[in-house]
C-alpha positions in Angstrom: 9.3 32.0 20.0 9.8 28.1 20.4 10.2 25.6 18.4 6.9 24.3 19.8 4.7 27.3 19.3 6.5 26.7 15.3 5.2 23.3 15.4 1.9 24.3 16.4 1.5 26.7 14.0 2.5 24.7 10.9 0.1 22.2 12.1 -2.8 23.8 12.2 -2.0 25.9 9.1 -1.8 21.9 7.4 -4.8 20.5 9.1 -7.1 23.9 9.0 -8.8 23.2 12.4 -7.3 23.7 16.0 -9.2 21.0 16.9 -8.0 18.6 14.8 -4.6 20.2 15.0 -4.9 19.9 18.8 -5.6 15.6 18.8 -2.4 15.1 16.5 -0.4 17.2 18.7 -2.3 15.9 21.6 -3.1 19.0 22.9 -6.4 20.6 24.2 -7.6 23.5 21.9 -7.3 26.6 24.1 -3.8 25.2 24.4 -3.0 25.4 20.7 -4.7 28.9 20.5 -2.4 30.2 23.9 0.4 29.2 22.0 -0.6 30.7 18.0 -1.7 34.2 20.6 1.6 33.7 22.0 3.3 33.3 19.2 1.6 36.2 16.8 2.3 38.7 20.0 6.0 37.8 20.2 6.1 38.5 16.6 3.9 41.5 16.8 2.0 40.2 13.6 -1.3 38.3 13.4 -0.8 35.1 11.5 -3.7 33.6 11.6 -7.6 34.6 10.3 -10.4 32.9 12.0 -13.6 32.6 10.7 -17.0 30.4 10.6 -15.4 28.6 7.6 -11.9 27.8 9.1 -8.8 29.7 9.5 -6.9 30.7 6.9 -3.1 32.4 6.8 -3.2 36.2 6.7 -0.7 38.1 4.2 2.1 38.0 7.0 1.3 34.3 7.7 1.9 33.5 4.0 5.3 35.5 4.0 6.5 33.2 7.2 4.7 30.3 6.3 8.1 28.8 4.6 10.2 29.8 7.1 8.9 28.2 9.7 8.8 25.1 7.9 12.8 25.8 7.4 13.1 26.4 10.7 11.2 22.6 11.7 13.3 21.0 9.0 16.3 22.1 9.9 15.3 21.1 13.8 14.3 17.6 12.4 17.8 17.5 10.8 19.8 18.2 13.9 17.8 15.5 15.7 18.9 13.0 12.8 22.4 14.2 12.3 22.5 13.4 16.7 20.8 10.2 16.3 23.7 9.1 13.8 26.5 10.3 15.6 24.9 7.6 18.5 24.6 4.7 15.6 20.7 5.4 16.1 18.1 5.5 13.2 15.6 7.9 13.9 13.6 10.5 12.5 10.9 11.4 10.6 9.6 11.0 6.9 6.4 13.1 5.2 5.0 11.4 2.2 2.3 13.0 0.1 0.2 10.7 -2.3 -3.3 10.3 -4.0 -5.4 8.0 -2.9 -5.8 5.1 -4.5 -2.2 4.5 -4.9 -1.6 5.3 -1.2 -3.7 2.0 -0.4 -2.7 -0.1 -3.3 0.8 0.5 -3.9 2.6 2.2 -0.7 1.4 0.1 1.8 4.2 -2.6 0.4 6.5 0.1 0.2 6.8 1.3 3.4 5.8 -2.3 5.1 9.5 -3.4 3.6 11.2 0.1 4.7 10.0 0.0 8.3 11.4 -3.7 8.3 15.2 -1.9 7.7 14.4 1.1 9.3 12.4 0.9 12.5 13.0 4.1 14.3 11.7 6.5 11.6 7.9 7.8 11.7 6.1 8.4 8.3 3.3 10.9 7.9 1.2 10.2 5.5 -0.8 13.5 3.2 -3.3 12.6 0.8 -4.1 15.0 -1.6 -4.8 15.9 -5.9 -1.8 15.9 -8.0 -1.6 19.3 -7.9 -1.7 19.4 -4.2 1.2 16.7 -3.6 3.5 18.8 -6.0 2.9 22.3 -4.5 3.3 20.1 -1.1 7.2 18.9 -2.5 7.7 22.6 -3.7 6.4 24.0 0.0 8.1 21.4 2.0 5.2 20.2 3.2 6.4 16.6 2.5 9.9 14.9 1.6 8.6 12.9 -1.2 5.4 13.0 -3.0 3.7 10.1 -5.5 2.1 12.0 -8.6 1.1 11.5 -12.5 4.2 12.8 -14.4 1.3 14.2 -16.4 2.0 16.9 -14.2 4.7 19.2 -15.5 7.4 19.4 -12.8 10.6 20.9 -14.6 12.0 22.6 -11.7 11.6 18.7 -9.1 12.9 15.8 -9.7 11.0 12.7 -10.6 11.7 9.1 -10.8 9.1 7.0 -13.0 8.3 3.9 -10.8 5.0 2.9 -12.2 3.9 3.1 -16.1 0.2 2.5 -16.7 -1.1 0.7 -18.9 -4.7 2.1 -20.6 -7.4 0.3 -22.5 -10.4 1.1 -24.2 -13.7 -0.2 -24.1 -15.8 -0.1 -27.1 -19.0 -2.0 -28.1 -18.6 -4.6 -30.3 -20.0 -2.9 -33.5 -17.9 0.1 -32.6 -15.7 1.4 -35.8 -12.5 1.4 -33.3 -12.5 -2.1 -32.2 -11.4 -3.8 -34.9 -8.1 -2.4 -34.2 -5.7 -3.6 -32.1 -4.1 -0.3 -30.8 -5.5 2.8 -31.2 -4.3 6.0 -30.5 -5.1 9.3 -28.2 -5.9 11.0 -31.4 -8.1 8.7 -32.6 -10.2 8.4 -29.4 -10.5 12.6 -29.7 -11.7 12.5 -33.6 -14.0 10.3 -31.7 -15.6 12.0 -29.5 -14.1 10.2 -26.5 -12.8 12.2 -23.3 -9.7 10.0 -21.9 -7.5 10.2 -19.2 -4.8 8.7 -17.5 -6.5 6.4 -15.2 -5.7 6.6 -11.7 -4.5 3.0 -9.9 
């Protein structure tokens, strides 16, 4: 077992598809499926279940799973930890977001941190809400944008954004001759409403 064949495997457990797993790496496909068979005999477990809808991770894959992400963090570590002791920033960031604020808001963000910090790669996951906070819990990524919406007792969270909501009503409606109105009145309403998403 190699840190490699680790690699591989996380990857393709992230991206679902050799294939696709195999242009990021920049690998061809029977070489990312030498090194999962490689890896799964060394072990003596199969990892992996392939099928016409994907591959998914079998019960022994999900038991690992973590610990082979350990395993790439703490290797991503050592790199950085060498890299300081020679004065040089490097290494590697994994940021998951949703959508619409990964194209409004980040790309300022991280235009103004690769302008200090020049030698370290960002990976960018875009996912739900849900998604980006089980990613933080799984160490998928280092950092993940969310709604606080979202109860997260056991992370951290820093509020960087508040959003501000409006309603819309027609004219004649019996709501808009108030100024504010509250969530409770938009439910006596009828209204659904929602955070809205940037």
């Amino acid at each position: 077992m190699n840190l490699l064949q680790i690699e591989i495997f996380v990857k393709v457990v992230d991206i679902g598809n050799f294939t696709k797993a195999g242009e990021i790496l920049a690998m061809t496909q029977s070489g990312i499926s030498h090194n999962i068979a490689s890896l799964e005999s060394e072990l003596g477990i199969k990892l992996l279940n392939r099928g016409r809808n994907g591959i998914s991770l079998t019960d022994s894959g999900e038991r690992i799973i973590n610990n082979m992400r350990n395993i790439l963090s703490e290797a991503e570590s050592i790199k950085q930890e060498a890299a300081s002791i020679l004065g040089i920033q490097n290494g590697k960031i994994n940021i998951g977001s949703f959508s619409s604020f990964a194209s409004k808001v980040l790309p300022t963000i991280i235009s103004r941190f690769k302008g200090e910090f020049k030698g370290i790669e960002i990976n960018f996951y875009e996912g739900s809400y849900d998604q980006i906070t089980r990613w933080v819990e799984e160490g998928k990524v280092d950092i993940g944008f969310t709604s606080l919406s979202n109860p997260m007792d056991h992370l951290e969270a820093i509020t960087i954004v508040r959003d501000r909501l409006v309603a819309i009503v027609p004219i004649h409606h019996q709501l808009a001759i108030n100024e504010q109105i509250k969530a409770e009145d938009l439910a006596r309403g009828g209204f659904y409403y929602a955070p809205a998403r940037m």
